[in-house]
KEFIKOL-515229 format. One record per residue (C-alpha): chain; x, y, z. Coordinates in pm, 1 decimal. Layout:
N
chaine = A, x = X, y = Y, z = Z
...
END
This chain:
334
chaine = A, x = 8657.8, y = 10849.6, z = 9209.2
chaine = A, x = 8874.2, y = 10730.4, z = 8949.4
chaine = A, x = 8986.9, y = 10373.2, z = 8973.7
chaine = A, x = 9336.1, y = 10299.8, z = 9092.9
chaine = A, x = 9618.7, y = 10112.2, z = 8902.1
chaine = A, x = 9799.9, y = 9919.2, z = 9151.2
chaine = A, x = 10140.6, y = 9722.2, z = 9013.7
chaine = A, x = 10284.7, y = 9423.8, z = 9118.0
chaine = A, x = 10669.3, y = 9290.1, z = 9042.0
chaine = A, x = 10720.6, y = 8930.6, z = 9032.9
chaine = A, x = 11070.0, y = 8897.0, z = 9212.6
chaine = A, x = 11287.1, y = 8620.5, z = 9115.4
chaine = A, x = 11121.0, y = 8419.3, z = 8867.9
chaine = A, x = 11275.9, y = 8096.4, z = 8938.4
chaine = A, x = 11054.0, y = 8163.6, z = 9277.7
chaine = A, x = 10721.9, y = 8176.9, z = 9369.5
chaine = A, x = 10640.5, y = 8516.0, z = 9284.7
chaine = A, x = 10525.9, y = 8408.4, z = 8934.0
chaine = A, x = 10300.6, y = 8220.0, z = 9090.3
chaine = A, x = 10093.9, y = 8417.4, z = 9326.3
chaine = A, x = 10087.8, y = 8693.3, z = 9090.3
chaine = A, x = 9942.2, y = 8471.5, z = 8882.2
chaine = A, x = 9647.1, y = 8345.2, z = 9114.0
chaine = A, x = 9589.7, y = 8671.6, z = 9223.4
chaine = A, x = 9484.1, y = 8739.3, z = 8851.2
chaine = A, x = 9246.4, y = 8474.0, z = 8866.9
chaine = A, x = 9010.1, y = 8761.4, z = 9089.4
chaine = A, x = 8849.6, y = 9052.2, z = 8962.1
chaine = A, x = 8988.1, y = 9386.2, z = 9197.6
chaine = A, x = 8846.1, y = 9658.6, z = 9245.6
chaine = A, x = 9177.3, y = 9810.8, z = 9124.1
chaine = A, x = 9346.3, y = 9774.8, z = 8810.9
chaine = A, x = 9656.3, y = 9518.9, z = 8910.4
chaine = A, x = 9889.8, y = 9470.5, z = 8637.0
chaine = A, x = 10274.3, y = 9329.4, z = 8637.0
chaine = A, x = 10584.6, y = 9493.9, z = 8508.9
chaine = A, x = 10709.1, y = 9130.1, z = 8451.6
chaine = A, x = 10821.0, y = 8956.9, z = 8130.4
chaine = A, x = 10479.6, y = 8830.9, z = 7986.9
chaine = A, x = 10587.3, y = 8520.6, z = 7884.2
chaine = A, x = 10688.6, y = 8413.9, z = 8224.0
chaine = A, x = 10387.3, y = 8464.9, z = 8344.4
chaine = A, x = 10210.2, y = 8255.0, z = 8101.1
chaine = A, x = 10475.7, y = 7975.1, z = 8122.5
chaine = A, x = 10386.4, y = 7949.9, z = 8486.9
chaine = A, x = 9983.8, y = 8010.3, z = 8442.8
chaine = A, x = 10017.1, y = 7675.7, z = 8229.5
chaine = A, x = 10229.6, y = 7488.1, z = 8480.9
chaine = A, x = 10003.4, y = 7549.6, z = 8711.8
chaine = A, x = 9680.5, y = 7481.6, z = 8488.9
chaine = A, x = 9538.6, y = 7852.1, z = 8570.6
chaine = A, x = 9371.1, y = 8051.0, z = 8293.3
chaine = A, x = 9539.6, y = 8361.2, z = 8221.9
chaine = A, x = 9463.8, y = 8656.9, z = 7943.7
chaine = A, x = 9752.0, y = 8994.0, z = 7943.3
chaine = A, x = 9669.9, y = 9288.5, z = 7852.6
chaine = A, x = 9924.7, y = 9530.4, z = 7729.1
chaine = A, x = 9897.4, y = 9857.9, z = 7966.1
chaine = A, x = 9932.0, y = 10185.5, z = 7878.5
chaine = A, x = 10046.4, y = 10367.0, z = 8176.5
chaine = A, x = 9918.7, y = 10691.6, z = 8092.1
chaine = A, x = 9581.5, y = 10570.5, z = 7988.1
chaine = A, x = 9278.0, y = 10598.9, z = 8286.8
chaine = A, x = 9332.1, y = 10273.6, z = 8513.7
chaine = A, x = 9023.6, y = 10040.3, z = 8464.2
chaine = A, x = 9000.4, y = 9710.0, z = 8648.2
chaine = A, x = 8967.5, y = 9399.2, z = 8434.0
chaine = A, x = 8798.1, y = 9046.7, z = 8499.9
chaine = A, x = 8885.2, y = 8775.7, z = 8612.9
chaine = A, x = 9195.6, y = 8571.8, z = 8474.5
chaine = A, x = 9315.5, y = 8876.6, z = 8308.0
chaine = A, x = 9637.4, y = 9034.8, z = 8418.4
chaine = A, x = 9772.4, y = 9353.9, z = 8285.2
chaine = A, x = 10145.3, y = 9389.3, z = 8198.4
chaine = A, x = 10400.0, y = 9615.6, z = 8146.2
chaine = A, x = 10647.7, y = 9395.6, z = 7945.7
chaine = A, x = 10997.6, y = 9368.7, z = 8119.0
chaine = A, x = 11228.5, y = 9074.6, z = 7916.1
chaine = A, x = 11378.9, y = 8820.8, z = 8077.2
chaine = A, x = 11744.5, y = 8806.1, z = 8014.1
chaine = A, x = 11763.5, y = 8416.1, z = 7991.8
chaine = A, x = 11475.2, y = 8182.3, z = 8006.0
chaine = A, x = 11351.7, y = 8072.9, z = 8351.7
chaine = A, x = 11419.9, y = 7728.1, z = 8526.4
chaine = A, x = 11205.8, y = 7647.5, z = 8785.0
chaine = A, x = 11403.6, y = 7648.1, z = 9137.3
chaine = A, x = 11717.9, y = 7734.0, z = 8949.3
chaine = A, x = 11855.4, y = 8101.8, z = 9089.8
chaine = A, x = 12023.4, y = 8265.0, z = 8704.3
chaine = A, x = 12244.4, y = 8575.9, z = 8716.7
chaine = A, x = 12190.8, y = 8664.2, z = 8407.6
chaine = A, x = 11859.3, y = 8737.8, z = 8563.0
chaine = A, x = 11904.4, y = 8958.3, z = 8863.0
chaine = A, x = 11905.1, y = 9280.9, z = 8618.0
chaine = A, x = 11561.5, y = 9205.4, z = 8494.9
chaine = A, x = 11433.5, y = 9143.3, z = 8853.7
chaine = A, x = 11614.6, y = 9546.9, z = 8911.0
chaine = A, x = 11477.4, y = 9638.3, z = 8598.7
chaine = A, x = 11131.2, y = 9559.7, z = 8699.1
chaine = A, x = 11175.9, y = 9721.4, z = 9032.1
chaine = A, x = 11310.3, y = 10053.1, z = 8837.3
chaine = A, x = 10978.6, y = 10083.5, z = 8649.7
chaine = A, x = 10724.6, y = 10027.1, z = 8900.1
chaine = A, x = 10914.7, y = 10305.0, z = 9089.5
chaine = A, x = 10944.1, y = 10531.3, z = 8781.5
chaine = A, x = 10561.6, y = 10471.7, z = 8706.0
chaine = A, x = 10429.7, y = 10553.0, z = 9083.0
chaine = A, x = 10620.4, y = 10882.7, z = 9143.9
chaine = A, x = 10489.0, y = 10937.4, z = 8789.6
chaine = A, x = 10140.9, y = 10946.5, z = 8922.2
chaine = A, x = 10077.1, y = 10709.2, z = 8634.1
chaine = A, x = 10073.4, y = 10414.0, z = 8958.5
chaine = A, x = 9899.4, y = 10439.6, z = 9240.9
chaine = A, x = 10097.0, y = 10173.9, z = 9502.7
chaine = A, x = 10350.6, y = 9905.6, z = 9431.1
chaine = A, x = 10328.8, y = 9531.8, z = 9556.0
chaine = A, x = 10653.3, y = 9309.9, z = 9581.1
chaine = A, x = 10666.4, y = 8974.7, z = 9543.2
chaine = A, x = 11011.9, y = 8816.7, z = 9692.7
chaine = A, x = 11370.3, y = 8873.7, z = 9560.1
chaine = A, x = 11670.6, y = 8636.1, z = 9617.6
chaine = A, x = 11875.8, y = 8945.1, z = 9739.7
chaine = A, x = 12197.4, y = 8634.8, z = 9749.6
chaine = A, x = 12173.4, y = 8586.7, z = 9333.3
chaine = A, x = 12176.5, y = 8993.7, z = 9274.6
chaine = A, x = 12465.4, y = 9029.7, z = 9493.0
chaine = A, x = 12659.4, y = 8752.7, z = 9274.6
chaine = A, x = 12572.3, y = 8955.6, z = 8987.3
chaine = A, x = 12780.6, y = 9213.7, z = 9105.4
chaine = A, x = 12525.6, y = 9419.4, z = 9184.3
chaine = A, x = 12521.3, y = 9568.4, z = 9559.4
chaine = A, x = 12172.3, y = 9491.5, z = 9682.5
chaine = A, x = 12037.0, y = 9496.1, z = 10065.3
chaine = A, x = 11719.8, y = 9492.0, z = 10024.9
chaine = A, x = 11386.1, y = 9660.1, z = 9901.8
chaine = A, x = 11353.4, y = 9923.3, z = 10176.8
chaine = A, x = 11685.7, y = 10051.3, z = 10109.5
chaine = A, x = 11675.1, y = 10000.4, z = 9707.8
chaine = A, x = 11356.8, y = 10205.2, z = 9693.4
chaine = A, x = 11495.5, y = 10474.8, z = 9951.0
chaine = A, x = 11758.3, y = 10542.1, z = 9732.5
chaine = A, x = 11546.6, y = 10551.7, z = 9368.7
chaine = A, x = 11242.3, y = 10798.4, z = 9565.7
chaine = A, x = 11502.2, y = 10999.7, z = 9717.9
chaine = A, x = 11414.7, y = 10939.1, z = 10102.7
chaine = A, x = 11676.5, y = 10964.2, z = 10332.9
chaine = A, x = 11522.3, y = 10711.0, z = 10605.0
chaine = A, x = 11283.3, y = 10457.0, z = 10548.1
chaine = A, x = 11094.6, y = 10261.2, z = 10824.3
chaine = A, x = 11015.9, y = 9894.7, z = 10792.9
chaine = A, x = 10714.8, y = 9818.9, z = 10908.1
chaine = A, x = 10514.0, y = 9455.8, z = 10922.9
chaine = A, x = 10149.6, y = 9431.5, z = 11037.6
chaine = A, x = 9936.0, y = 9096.3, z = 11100.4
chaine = A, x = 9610.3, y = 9153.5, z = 11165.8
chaine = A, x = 9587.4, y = 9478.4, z = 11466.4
chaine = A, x = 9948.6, y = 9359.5, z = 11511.9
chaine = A, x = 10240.7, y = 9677.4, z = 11396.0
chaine = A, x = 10623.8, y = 9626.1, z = 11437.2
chaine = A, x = 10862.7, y = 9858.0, z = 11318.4
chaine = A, x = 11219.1, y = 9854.5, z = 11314.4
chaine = A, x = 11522.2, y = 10127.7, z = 11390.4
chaine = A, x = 11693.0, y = 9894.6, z = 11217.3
chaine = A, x = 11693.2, y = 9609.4, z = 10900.3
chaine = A, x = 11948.5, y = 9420.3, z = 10755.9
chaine = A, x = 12270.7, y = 9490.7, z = 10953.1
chaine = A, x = 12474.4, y = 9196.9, z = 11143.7
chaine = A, x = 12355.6, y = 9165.6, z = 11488.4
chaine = A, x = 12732.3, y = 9295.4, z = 11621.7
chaine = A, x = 12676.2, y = 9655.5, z = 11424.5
chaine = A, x = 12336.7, y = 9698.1, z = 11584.9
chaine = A, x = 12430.4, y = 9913.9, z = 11926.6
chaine = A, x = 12610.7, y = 10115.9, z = 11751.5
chaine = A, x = 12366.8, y = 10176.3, z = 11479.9
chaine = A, x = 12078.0, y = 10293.8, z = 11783.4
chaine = A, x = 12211.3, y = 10645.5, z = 11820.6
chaine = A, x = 11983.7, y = 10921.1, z = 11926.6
chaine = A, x = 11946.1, y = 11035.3, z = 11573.1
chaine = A, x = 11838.1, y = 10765.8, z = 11437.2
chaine = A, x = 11540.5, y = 10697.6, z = 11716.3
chaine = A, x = 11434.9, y = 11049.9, z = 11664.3
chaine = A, x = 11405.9, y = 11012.3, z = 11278.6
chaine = A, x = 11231.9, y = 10686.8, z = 11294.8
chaine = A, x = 10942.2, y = 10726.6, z = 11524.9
chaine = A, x = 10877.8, y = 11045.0, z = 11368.9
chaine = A, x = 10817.7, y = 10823.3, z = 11070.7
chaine = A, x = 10613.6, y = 10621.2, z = 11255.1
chaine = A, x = 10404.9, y = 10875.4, z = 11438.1
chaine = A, x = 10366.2, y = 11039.4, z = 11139.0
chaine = A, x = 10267.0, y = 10764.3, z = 10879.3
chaine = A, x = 10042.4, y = 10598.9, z = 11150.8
chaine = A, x = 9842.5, y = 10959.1, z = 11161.3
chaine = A, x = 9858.3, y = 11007.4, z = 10769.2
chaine = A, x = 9814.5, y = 10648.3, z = 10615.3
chaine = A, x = 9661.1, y = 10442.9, z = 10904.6
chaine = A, x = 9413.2, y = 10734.2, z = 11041.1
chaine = A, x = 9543.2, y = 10674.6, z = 11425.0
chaine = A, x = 9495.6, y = 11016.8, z = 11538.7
chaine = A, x = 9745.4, y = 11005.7, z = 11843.5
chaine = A, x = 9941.8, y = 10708.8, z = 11781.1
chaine = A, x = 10065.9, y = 10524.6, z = 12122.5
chaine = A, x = 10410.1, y = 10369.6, z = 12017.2
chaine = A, x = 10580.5, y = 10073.0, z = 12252.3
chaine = A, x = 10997.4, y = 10052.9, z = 12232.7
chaine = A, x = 11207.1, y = 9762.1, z = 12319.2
chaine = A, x = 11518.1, y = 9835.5, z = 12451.4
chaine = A, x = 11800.9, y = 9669.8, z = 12313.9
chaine = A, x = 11960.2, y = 9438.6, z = 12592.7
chaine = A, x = 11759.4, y = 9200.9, z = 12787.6
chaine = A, x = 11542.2, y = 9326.7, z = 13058.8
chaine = A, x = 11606.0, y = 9666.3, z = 12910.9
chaine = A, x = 11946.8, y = 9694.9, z = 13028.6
chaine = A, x = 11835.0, y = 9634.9, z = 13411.6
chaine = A, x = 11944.3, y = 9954.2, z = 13485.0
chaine = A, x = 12253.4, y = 9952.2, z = 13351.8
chaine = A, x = 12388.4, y = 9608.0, z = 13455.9
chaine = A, x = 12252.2, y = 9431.4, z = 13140.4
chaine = A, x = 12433.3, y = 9723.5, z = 12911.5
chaine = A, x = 12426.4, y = 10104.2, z = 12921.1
chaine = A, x = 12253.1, y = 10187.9, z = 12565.7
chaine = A, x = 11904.5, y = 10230.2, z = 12723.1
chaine = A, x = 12062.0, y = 10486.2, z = 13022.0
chaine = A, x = 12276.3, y = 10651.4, z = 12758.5
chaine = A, x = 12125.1, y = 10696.1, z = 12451.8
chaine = A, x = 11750.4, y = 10511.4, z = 12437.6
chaine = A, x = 11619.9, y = 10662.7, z = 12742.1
chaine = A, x = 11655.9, y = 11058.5, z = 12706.0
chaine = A, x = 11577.5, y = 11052.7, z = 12341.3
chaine = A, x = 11297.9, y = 10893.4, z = 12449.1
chaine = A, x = 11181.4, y = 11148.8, z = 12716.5
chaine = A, x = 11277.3, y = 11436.1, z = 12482.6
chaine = A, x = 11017.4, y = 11237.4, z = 12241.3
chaine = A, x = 10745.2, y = 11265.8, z = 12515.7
chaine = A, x = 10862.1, y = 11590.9, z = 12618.0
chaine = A, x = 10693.5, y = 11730.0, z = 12241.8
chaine = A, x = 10354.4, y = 11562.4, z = 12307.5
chaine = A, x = 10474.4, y = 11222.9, z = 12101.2
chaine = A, x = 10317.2, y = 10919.8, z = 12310.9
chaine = A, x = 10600.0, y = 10691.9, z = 12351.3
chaine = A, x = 10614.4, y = 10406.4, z = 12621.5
chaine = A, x = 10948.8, y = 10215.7, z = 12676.7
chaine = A, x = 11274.3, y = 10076.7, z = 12635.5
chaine = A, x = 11020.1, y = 9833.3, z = 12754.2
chaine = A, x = 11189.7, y = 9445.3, z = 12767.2
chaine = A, x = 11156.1, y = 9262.4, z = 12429.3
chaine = A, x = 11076.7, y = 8957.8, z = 12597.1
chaine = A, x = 10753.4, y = 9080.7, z = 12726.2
chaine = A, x = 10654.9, y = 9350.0, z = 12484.6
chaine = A, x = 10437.4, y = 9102.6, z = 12274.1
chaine = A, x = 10236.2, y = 9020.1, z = 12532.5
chaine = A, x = 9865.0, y = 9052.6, z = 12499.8
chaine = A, x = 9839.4, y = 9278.3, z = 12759.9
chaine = A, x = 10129.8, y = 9537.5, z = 12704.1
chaine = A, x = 9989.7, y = 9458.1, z = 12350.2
chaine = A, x = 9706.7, y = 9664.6, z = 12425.5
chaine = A, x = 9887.5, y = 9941.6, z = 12541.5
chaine = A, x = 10005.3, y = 10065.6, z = 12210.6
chaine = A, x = 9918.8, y = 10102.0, z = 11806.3
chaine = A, x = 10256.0, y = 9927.5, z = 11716.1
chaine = A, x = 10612.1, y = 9829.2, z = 11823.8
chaine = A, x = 10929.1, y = 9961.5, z = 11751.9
chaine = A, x = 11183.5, y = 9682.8, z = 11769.7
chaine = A, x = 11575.4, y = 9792.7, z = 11693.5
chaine = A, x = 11678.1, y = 9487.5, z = 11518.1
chaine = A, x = 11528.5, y = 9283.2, z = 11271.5
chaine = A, x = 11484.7, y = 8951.4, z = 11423.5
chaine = A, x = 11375.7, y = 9099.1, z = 11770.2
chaine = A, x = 11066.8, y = 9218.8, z = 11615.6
chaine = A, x = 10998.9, y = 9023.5, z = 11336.3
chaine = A, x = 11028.3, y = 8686.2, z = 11490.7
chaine = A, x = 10685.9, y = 8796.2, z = 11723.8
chaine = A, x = 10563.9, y = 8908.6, z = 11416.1
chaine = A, x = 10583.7, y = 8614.2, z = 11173.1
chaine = A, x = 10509.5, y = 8413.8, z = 11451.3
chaine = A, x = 10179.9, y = 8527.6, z = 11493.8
chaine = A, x = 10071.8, y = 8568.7, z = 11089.3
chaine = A, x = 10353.6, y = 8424.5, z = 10909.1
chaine = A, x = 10189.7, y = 8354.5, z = 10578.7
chaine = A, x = 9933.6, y = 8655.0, z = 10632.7
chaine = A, x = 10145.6, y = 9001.8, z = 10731.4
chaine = A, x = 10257.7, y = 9255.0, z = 10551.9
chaine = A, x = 10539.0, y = 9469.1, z = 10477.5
chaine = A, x = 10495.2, y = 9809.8, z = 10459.6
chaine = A, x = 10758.4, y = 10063.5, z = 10448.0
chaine = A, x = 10702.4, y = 10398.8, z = 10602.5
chaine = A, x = 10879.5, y = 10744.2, z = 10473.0
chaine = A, x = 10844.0, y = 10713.2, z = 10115.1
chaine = A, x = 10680.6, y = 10957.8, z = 9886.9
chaine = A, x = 10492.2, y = 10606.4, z = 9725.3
chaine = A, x = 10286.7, y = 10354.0, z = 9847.6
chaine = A, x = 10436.3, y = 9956.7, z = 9902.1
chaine = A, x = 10366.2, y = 9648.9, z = 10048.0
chaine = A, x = 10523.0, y = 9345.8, z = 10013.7
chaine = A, x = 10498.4, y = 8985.0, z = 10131.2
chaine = A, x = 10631.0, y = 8847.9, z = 10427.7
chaine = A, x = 10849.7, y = 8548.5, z = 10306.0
chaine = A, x = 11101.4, y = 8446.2, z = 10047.6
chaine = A, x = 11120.1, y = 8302.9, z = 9716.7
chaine = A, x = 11089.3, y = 7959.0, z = 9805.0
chaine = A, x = 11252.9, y = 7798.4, z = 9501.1
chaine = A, x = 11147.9, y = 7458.8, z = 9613.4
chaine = A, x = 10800.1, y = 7545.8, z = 9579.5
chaine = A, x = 10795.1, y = 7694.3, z = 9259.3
chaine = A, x = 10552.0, y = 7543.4, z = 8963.5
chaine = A, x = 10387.7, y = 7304.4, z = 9197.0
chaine = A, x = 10048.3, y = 7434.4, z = 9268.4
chaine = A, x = 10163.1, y = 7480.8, z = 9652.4
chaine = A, x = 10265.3, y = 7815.2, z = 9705.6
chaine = A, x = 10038.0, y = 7985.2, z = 9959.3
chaine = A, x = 9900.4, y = 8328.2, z = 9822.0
chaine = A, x = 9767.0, y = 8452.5, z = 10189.3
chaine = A, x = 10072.5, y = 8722.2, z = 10214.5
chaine = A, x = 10029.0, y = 8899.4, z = 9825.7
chaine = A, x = 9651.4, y = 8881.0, z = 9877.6
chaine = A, x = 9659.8, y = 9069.6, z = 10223.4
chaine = A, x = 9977.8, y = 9289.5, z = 10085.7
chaine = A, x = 9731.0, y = 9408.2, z = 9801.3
chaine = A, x = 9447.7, y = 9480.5, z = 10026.8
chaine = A, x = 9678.0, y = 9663.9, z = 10218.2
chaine = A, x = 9808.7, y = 9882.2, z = 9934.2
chaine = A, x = 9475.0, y = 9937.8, z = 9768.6
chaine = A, x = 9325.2, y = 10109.6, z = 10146.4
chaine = A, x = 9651.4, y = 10271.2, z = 10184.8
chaine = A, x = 9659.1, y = 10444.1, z = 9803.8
chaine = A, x = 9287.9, y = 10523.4, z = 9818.9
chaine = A, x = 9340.7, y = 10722.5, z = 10142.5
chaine = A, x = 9604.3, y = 10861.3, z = 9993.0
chaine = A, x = 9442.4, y = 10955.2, z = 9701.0
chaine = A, x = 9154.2, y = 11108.7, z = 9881.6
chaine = A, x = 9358.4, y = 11310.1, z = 10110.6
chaine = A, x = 9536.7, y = 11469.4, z = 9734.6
chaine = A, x = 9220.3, y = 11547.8, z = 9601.3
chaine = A, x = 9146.1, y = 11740.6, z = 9899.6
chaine = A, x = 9424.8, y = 11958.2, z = 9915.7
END
């Protein structure tokens, strides 16, 4: 089988990004990895950090081949204004959107094979003037897919959520009956074709506490969570819930299922990061390309000073490399 060219985007690069993408480089892969980042950035921070570094200009539409170690290859994307270490620049949120464009363009090309993201300062794009919630939803919109599903794994641990970056007070009214339907379809169906569970076993949290205690804690999970749930199980999906958030991440309801659904962000993904902050990743279901991400942020403090923990890029690229190459099997079969 052909090697696969996997690409990784920076983020902000008055962050950290720069810098695990650069230590990463500093392994051979069995992939070919190669940044759609300015080049020069990369260097800048390869000599802060007293790393060895070599870029080779990419062509995407030559054959992926991996390279050695400390070589990184690049697909040049210019900074706007210089870099300052810890120092968020406007002028530089287009470049950061820029980079994010072509690694998009270049993987439902064919000419990619997956996508890792490093992290964004979503705050600096938005005082650019440029709307911006969020990867999920930015790459939604540029692959054309109508819902997609974040998911975060650490380790055998999977939680998805109904829901991502919406204040806490729009969330109930968010969880309609349409929207559960369309997401653990996702789910069930991404878990089957990129995971190889072949009858996934999915646990929901309801949204109040103690699932509503029938009805007294809130009506959502008797109104709306609870029969689209049923109709769910009633087409062979294996469902078990609104099961209480507060108990879900137990070990042994745990065992019960092959991931969570949680219907806000931080009721999920505070279990999550909790048990492999600094090791999960984010993967988001329901696009037509493969990504993974890390599970933290830019942390401008950190930035140049040898510190920045790589655990997160390193298991997001693992992560993307199985996930292509079973994707890329399963095409060459059909």
């Amino acid at each position: 089988m052909a090697a696969l060219r996997l690409l990784l985007t920076p983020g902000e690069p008055a962050g950290i990004g720069p810098d695990l993408v650069v230590e990463l480089a500093q392994q051979a892969h069995a992939a070919e990895l190669v940044a759609v980042a300015d080049g020069g950035l990369l260097q800048r921070r390869a000599d802060i950090l007293g790393l060895k570094l070599k870029l080779v200009t990419i062509d995407p539409t030559a054959r992926p081949a991996p390279l050695p170690a400390g070589s990184l290859g690049v697909i040049e994307i210019p900074l706007r204004r210089p870099e300052r270490l810890g120092v968020l620049d406007v002028a530089n949120a287009p470049y950061v959107l820029e980079t994010l464009e072509r690694a998009t363009g270049l993987c439902l090309a064919g000419e990619a094979q997956a996508m890792v993201t490093a992290p964004v300062q979503k705050s600096v794009i938005n005082e650019a003037g440029i709307p911006f919630s969020g990867h999920t939803e930015f790459l939604a919109e540029r692959t054309g897919s109508k819902l997609p599903v974040m998911m975060l794994t650490a380790g055998q641990l999977r939680v998805a959520l109904a829901t991502t970056h919406l204040p806490l007070r729009a969330v109930p009214d968010a969880i309609t009956s349409t929207l559960l339907r369309q997401v653990i379809r996702i789910i069930d169906h991404d878990l089957r074709e990129h995971f190889g569970i072949d009858r996934p076993r999915l646990l929901v949290c309801g949204l109040n506490p103690h699932a509503g205690e029938s009805g007294h804690l809130g009506r959502e999970e008797i109104d709306v969570i609870i029969p689209t749930l049923q109709a769910l199980r009633a087409e062979g999906l294996r469902i078990e819930g609104p099961l209480p958030a507060d108990t879900v991440f137990t070990p042994r309801v745990l065992e019960r299922g092959d991931a969570v659904l949680a219907l806000y962000h931080d009721q999920g993904l505070t279990a999550l990061k909790y048990a492999g902050f600094g090791q999960a990743v984010n993967v988001t279901l329901g696009l037509p390309i493969v990504r993974t991400s890390v599970d933290h942020g830019t942390a401008l403090d950190l930035a140049g000073s040898g510190r920045a923990e790589s655990g997160s890029l390193r298991a997001a690229l693992d992560l993307a490399m199985e996930l292509a190459l079973d994707k890329s099997q399963r095409d060459s079969r059909i």
